[in-house]
N, C-alpha and C positions, 0 to 999 in steps of 0.2 A: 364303450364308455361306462354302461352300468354297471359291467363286473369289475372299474378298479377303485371303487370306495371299498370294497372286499379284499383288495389285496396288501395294504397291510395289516389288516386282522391277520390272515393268512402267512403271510411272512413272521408275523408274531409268532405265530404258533409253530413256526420251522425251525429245528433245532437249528444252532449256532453252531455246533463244531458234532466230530464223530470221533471215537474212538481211533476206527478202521475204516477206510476207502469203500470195506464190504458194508458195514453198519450205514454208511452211505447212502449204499445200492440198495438194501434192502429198505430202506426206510422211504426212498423215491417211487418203491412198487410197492410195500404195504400201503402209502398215503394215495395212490393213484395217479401220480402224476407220469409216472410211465407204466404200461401195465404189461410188458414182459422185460423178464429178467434179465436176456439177452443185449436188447439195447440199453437197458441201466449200466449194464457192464460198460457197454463202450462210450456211452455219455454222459456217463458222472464222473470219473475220475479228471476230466481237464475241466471240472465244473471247481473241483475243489486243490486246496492250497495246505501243503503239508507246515502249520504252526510248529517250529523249534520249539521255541521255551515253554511251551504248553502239551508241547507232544500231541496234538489233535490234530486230525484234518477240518479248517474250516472253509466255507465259500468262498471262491476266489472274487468274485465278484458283490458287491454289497448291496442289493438289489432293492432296498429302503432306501437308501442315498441317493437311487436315479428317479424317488419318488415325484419330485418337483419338475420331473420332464413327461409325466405319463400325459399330461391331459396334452400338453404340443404333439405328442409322439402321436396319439389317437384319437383327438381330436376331429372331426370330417373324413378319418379312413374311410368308412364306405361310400362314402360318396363320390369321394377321390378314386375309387377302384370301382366302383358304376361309371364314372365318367369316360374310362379309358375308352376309345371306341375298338374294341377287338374280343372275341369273343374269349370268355371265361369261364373258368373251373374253380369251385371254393370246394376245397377238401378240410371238411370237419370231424371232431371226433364226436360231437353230438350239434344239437343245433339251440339249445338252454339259452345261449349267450348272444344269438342273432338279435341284429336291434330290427327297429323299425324298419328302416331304410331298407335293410337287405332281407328283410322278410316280403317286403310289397315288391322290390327289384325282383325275387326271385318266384314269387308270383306270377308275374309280369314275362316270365320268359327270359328275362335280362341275365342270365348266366346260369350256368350248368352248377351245382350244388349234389357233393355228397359224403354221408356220414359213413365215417369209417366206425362202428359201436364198440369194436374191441382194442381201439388204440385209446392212450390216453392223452393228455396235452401236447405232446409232440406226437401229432400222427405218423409224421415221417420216420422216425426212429422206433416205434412199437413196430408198423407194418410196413416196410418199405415197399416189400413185394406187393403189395394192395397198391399203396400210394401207385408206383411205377408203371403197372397196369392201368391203371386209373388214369395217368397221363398219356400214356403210352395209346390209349384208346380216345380218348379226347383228342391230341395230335391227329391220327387217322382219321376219326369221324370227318374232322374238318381241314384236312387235307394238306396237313401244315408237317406230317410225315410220312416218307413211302413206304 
C-alpha cells in the first residue's frame, strides 16, 4: 500500500508509445523493471499494441485507468495471505517494499521469504530457473512433492 502513491508519478514518467517493439524491450531493461534482456524479449511484445494511424507501438493496457481499483486490489493483502493457514513462500526481488505486517509475520516464522537480488519486478520472468528451484525446494522441504 505504501508504494502506490508512487505509481502514478511512475507511470508519468513511462513513455506512451515506441517507435519499435525493440525500443520497448530496451527501455523495460534500461528502467529496471526487468533486468534481463531475455525475458523482455518474451514479455513485452503482448504488453504492447501496434497504433495504425500513428504508426507506434503503445500499451496495450492503460494502467492509470485501473488507478481507482489499486487501493480495493491491495488493500489488507498481507494480512489476507498471513491468514491462509498453509505454509508459505514470498519470492521477492528486494524486500524495500515489505510493510509492517509482513515484516513482523516474517519475524515471527510465519512464512518462508526470499530475495531473488538480480531479478527485477517480475522475478519470474528475469529468473525462472531461480524462481523454480526455489519452489521446487520449498515443495520438498514440506513434503507437498516427491
Amino acid at each position: 500500500m505504501e508504494a502506490l502513491p508512487h505509481m502514478s508519478a511512475f507511470l508519468h514518467q513511462r513513455p506512451a508509445s515506441f517507435r519499435t517493439q525493440n525500443e520497448a524491450i530496451k527501455y523495460m531493461v534500461t528502467s529496471g523493471q526487468l533486468r534481463k534482456l531475455e525475458s523482455a524479449k518474451l514479455s513485452v511484445p503482448p504488453q504492447l499494441r501496434f497504433e495504425v494511424e500513428r504508426e507506434v507501438y503503445g500499451w496495450r493496457t492503460d494502467l492509470e485507468a485501473t488507478g481507482k481499483h489499486w487501493k480495493g486490489w491491495f488493500k489488507g493483502m498481507s494480512e489476507l495471505f498471513l491468514s491462509v493457514p498453509v505454509m508459505k513462500l514470498l519470492v521477492l526481488a528486494g524486500v524495500d517494499r515489505l510493510d509492517k505486517a509482513l515484516m513482523i509475520a516474517h519475524m515471527q516464522g510465519k512464512f518462508q521469504n526470499h530475495v531473488v537480488p538480480t531479478a527485477g519486478h517480475a522475478v519470474h520472468e528475469d529468473e525462472p530457473e531461480a524462481v523454480s528451484q526455489l519452489l521446487t525446494s520449498f515443495l520438498q522441504r514440506n513434503r507437498l512433492l516427491q
